[in-house]
C-alpha positions as CSV (number, residue, x, y, z in Angstrom):
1,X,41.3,21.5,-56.3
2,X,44.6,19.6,-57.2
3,X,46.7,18.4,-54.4
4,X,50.0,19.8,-54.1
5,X,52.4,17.3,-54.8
6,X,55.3,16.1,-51.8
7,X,58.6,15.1,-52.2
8,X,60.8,12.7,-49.9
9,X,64.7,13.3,-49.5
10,X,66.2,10.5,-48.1
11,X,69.1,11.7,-45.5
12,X,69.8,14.9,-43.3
13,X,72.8,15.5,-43.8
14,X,74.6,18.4,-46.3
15,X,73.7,17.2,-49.2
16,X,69.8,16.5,-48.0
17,X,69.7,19.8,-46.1
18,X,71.1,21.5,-48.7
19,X,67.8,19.8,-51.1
20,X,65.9,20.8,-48.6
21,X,67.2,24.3,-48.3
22,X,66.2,24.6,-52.0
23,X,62.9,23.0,-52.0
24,X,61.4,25.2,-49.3
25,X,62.6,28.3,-51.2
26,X,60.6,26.9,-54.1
27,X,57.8,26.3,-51.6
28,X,57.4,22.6,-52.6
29,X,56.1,20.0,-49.9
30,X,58.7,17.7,-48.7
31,X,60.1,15.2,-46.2
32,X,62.9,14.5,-45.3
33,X,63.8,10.9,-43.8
34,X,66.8,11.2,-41.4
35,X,68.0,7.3,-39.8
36,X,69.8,9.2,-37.2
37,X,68.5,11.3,-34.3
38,X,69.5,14.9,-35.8
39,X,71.0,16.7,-39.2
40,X,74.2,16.8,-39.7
41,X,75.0,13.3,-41.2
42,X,79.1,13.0,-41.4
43,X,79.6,16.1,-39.5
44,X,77.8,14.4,-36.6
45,X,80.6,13.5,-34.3
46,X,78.3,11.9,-32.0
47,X,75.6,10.0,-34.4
48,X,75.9,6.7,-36.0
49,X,76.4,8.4,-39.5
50,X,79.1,10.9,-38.2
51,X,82.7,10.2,-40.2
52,X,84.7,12.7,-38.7
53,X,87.1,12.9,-36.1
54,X,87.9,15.1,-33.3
55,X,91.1,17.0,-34.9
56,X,88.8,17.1,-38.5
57,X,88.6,20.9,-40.4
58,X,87.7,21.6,-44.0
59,X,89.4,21.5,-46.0
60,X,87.3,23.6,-48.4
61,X,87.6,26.9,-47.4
62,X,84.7,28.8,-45.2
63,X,84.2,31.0,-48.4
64,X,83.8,28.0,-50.7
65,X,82.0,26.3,-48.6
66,X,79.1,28.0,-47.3
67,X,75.8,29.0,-49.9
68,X,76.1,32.3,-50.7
69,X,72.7,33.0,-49.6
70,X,73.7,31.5,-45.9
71,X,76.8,32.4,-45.1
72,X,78.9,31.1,-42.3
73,X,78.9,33.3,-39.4
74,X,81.9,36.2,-39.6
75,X,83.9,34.7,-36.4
76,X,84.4,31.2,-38.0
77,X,88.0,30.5,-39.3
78,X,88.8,30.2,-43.0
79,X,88.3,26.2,-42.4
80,X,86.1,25.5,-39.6
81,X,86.0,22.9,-37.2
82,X,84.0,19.8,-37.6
83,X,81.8,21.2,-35.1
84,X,81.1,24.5,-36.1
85,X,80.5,23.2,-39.5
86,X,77.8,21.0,-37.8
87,X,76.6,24.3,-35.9
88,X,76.2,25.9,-39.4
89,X,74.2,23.0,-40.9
90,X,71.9,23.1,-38.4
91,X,71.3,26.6,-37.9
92,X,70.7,26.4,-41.7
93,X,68.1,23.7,-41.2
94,X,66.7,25.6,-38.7
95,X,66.4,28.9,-40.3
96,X,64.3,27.1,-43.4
97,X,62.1,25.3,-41.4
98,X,63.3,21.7,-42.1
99,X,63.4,19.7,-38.8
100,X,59.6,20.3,-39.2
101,X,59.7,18.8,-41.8
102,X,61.8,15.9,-41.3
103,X,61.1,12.4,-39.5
104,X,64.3,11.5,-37.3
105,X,65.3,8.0,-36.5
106,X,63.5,6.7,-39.0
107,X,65.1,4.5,-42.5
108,X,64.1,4.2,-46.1
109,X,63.6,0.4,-45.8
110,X,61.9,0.3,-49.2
111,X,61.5,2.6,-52.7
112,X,59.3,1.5,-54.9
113,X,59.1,3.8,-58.4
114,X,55.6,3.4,-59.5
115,X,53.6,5.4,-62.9
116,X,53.2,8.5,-60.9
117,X,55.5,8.6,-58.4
118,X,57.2,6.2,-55.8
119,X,56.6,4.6,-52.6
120,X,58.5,4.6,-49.8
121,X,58.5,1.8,-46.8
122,X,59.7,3.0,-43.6
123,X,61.3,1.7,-40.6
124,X,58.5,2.4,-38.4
125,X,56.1,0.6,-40.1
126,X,54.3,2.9,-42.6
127,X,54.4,3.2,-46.5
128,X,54.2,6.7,-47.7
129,X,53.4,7.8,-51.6
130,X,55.2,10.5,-53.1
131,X,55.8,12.3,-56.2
132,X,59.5,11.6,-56.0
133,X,62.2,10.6,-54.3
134,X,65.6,12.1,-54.1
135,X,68.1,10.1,-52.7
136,X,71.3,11.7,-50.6
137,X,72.5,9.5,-48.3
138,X,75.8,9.9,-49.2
139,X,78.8,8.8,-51.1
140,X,80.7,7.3,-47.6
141,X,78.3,4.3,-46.6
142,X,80.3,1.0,-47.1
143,X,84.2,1.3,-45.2
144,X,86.6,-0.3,-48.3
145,X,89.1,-2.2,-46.6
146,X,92.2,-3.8,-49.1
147,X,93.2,-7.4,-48.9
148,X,96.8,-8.0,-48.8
149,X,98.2,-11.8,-48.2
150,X,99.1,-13.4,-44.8
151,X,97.5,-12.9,-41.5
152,X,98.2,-9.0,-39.3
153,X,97.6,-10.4,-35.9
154,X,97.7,-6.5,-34.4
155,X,94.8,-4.4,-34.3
156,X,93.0,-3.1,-36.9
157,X,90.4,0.3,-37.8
158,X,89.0,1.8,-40.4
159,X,88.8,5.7,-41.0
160,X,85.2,5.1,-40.6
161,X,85.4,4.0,-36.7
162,X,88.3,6.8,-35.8
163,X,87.7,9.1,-33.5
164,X,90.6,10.5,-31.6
165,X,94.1,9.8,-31.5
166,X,94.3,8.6,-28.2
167,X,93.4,5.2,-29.6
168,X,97.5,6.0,-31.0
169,X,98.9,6.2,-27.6
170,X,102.0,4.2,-27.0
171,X,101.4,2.5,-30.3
172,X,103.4,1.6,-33.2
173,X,100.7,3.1,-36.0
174,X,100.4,2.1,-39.6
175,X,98.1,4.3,-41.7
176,X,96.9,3.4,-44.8
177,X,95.9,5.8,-47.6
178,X,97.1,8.5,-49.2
179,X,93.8,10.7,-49.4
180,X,93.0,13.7,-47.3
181,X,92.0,11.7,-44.2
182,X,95.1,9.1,-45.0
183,X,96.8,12.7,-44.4
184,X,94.9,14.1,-41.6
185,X,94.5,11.0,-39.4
186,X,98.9,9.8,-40.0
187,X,99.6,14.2,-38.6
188,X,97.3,12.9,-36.0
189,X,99.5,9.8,-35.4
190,X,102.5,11.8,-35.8
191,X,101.2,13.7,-32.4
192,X,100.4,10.5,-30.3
193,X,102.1,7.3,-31.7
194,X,105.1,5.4,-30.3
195,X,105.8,5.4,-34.0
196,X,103.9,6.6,-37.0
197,X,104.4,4.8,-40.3
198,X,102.1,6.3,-43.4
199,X,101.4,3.6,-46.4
200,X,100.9,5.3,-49.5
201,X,100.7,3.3,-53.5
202,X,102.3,6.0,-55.5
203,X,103.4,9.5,-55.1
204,X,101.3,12.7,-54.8
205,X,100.7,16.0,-55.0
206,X,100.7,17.9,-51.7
207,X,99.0,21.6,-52.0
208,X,99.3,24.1,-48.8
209,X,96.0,25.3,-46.8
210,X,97.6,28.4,-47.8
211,X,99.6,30.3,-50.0
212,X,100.4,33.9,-50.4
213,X,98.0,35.0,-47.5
214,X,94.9,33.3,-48.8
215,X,93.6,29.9,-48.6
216,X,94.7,27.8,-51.3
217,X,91.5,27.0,-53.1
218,X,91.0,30.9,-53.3
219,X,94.0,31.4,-54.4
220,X,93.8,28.7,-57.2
221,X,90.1,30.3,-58.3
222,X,91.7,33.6,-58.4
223,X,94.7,33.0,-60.3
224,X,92.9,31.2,-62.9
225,X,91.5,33.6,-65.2
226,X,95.7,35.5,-65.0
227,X,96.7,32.9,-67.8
228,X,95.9,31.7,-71.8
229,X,96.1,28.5,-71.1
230,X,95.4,25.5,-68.4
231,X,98.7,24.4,-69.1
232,X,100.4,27.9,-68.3
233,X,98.3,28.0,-65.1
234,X,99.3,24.7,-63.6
235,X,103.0,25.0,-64.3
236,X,103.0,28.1,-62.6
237,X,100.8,26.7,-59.5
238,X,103.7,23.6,-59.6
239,X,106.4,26.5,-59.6
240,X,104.7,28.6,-56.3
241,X,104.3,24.6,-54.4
242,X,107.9,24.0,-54.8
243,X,108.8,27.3,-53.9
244,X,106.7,27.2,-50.3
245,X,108.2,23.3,-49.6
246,X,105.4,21.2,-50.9
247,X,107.0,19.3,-53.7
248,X,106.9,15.8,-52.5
249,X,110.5,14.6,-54.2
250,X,112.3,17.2,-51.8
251,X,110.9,15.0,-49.3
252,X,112.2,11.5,-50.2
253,X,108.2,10.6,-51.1
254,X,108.0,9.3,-55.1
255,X,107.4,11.6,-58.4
256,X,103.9,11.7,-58.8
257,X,102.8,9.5,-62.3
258,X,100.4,12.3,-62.6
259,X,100.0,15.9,-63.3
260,X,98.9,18.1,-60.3
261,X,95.0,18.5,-62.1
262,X,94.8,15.2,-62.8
263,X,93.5,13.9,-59.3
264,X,91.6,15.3,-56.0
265,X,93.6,17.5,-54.4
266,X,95.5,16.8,-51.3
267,X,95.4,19.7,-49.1
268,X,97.2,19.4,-45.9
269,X,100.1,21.6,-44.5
270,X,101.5,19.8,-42.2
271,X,102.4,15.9,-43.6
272,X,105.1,16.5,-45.4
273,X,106.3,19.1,-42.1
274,X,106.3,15.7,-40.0
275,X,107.8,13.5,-42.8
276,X,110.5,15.9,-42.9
277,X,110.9,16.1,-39.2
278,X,111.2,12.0,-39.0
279,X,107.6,11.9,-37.2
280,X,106.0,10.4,-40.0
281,X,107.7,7.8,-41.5
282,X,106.7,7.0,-45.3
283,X,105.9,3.5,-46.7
284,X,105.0,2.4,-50.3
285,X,102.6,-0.2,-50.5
286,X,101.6,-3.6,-48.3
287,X,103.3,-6.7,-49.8
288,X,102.1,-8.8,-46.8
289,X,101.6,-9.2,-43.0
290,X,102.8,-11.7,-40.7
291,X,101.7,-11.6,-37.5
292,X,102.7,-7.8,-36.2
293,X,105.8,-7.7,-38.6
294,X,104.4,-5.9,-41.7
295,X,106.6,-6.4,-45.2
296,X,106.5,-3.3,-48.0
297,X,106.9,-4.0,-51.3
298,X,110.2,-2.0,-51.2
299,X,111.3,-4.8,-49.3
300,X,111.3,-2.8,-45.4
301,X,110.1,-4.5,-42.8
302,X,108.5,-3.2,-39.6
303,X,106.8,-4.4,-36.4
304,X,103.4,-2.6,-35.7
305,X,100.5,-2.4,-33.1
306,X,97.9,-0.8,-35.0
307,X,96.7,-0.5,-38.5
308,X,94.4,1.9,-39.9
309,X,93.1,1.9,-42.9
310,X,91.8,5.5,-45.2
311,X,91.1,3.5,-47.5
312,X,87.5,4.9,-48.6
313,X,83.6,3.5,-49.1
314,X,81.8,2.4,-51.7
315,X,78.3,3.7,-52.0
316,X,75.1,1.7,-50.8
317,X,71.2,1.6,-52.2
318,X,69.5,-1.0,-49.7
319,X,66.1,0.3,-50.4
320,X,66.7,0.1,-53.9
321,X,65.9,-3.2,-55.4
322,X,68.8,-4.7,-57.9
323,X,67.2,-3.7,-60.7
324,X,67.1,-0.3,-59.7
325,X,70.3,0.2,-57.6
326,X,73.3,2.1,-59.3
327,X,76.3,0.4,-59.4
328,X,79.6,1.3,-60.9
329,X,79.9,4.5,-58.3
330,X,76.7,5.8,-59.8
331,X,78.4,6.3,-63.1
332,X,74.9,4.4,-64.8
333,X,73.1,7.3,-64.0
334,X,73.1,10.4,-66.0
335,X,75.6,13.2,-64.7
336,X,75.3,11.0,-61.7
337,X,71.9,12.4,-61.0
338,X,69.3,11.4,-62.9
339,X,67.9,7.2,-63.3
340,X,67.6,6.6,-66.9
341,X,64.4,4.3,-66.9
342,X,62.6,5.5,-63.1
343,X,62.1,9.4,-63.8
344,X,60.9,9.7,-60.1
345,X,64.1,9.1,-58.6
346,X,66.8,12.1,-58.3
347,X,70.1,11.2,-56.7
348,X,72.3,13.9,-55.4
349,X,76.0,14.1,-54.5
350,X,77.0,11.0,-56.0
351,X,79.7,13.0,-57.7
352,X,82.8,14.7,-56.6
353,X,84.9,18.1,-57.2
354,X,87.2,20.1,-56.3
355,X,84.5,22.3,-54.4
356,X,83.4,22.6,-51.3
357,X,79.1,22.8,-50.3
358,X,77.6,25.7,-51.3
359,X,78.5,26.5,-55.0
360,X,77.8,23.0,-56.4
361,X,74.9,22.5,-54.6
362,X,73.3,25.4,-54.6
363,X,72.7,25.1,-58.6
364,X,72.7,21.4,-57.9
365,X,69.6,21.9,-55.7
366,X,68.3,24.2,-58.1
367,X,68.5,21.8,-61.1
368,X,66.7,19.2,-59.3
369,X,64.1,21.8,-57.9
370,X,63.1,22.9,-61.6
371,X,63.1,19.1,-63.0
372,X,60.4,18.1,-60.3
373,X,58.6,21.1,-61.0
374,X,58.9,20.5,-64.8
375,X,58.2,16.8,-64.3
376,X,55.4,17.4,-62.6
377,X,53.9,19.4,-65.3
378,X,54.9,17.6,-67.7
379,X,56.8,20.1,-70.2
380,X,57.5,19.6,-72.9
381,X,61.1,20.5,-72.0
382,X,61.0,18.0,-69.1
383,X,60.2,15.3,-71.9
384,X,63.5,16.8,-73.7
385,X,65.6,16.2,-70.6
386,X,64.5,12.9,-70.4
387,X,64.9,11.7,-73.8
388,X,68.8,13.5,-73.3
389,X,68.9,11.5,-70.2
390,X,68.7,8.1,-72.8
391,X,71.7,9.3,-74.6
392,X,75.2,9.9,-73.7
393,X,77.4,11.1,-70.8
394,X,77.7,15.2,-71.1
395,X,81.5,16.5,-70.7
396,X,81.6,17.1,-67.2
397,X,85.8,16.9,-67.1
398,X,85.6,12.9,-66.3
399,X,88.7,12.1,-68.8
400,X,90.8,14.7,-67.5
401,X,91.4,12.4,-64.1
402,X,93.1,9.1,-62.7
403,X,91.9,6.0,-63.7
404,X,91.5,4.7,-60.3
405,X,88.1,4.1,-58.1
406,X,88.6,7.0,-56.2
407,X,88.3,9.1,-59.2
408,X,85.9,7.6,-61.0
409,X,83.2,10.1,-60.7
410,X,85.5,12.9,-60.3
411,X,84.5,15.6,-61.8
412,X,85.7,19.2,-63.5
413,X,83.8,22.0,-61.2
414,X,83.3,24.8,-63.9
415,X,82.8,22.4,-66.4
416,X,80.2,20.4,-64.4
417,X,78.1,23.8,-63.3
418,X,78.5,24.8,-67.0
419,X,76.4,21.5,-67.9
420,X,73.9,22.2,-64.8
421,X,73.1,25.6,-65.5
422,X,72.4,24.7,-69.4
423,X,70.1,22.0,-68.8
424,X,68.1,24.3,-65.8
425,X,67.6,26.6,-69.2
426,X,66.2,24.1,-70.8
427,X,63.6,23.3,-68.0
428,X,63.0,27.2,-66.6
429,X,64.6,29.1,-68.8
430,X,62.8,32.4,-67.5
431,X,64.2,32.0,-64.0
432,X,67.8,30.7,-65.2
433,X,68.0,34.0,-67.1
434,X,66.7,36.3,-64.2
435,X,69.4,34.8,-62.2
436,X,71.9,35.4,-65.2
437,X,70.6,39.2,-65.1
438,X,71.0,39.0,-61.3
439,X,74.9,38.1,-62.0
């Protein structure tokens, strides 16, 4: 009697539970190895691994964030809280049985691809063999801190170590950053500081949490299909911003060098409400520090107490050897999933769009699911996949974006579950077109 074959996921938090979520629907054998003490990974306030911060919501919407097949219970908000979003993970890993399944407090130390599988070295001691290993412990791992010339003498923080703003009070506050936490945590300043100063290095597009009664992202998804062209469609979203008070230039803040599509969208209804109440106070780039006195490279000057940096994280592999370990944001892997010489090792959530959890993953998960299952077998559409995996980069959107490290595996959302859902036809294509029925 063959033995059934057992996967490992390495991390418990969305992206692993939402592996694992697929996996035991499939009814393969898995573990799931989980550093920290619980699930829940950067929704974990409380764990090591936890990156958010007291006043943290989505910023996908509930609807587009939540799998279709789980959905967030009816009494949460359109963007939940940081801790209801943590509630629903683990109620989600509860309901599919994976904290039986998972060994807690315990690191990957060691992953060793071998002919048939890989092996895994843990913390505590033992090496395990499995069949394969999917990797998802996250994009955020490594805090990316900018070097700028003299000495700051003031404090300093990362977005990674924030965790209120009552580390603001009485404080003259620099934030640094212009992402969605950049956003977040300089509103959050704007509440507590003596003084709260927001460093950004060009100008950007602000988009509501909602517009015309629905939450933006909703409201994007729904206008879409209304026009013949992308370029009809996003002048009229520009139009509807400027008309609700989110076009940046009305604010003092530079044009953006960019078009609207062109970069991760900066959701947050309330920044450019404090900039234009004086409560944030804008700031291009650092030129230099000396001592507390912080120089712009518009010339300004101001004295500060604090700096905090949104400045974002690189990715990190440190049970991969250097061989084996992705660099370049994962872009040497194929769709930012698959290794192109050790066919045991999956990586998942190595790329971003404008999504939130459930769509993307859920036929994320389900890709992976039917290329261990194909693997496993050996198909010969499995050994298709893999000679595809040797050749070039599908269109997943890429070119459309920014040229900048944040964007650099920034991806186009229809386009990417487009290229998903084609190559799970090639590797099931009886299931992909029962669910196509289903639809």
């Amino acid at each position: 009697m063959s033995v059934q074959p057992e996967y490992c996921i390495i991390g418990g938090g969305p992206i692993g539970i939402g592996i694992g979520k697929c996996f035991a629907q499939e009814g393969l054998k898995f573990t799931i190895v989980e550093a920290d003490e619980d699930f829940g990974g950067t929704w974990a306030l409380s764990q090591r691994s936890g990156l958010v911060y007291r006043s943290t919501h989505l910023i996908s919407s509930k609807k587009n964030t939540e799998f279709i097949d789980f959905p967030m219970p009816a009494d949460y908000p359109h963007y939940p809280s940081h801790t209801q979003m943590l509630s629903y993970l683990r109620s989600l890993a509860s309901h599919y049985g994976l904290y039986e399944r998972a060994l807690f407090g315990v690191r990957a130390e060691r992953v060793e691809p071998t002919g048939a599988g890989c092996l895994v070295r843990l913390s505590s001691g033992e090496t395990r063999s499995f069949s394969a290993v999917v990797v998802a412990n996250g994009r955020m791992r490594r805090p990316l801190i900018p070097s700028y010339p003299g000495v700051f003498t003031g404090e300093t923080l990362h977005s990674a170590a924030y965790k209120s703003s009552d580390v603001f009070r009485g404080k003259r506050v620099l934030v640094v950053g212009g992402g969605n936490s950049g956003c977040d945590i300089a509103v959050d300043a704007a509440h507590s500081a003596e003084q709260a100063l927001h460093s950004t290095r060009r100008g950007y597009h602000y988009m509501p949490k909602f517009i015309h009664g629905k939450p933006t992202q909703e409201w994007l998804m729904d206008m879409a299909s209304r026009f013949p062209s992308q370029d009809d469609y996003w002048a009229f979203v520009q139009r509807e911003f400027k008309a609700a008070g989110y076009d940046p230039v009305d604010y003092g803040l530079p044009r953006p060098d960019h078009a609207m599509h062109e970069a991760h969208p900066i959701l947050n209804s309330l920044v450019l409400y404090y900039i234009g109440h004086g409560d944030i106070r804008p700031k291009p780039d650092i030129r230099r520090f000396e001592g507390r006195t912080v120089e712009f490279v518009d010339g300004t000057r101001a004295e500060i107490d604090l700096v905090l940096y949104a400045t974002g994280y690189e990715m990190d592999f440190p049970f991969l050897s250097d061989d084996l370990r992705p660099s370049d944001g994962a872009l040497e892997l194929f769709l930012s999933m698959f290794h192109r010489r050790a066919d045991s090792l999956v990586f998942v959530g190595y790329f971003n769009a404008a999504s939130g959890l459930g769509n993307l993953l859920n036929c994320g998960g389900a890709l992976v699911t039917d290329y261990l299952i194909a693997r496993e077998k050996n198909t010969e559409a499995f050994r298709v996949l893999r000679r595809l995996i040797q050749g070039p980069e599908p269109d997943i959107g890429r070119d459309r974006f920014l040229k900048t490290p944040r964007h650099r595996v920034e991806t186009d959302l229809w386009k990417a579950i487009k290229v998903i859902n084609f190559f799970r036809s090639v590797l099931n294509p009886a299931r992909a077109a029962r669910e196509s029925a289903r639809a």
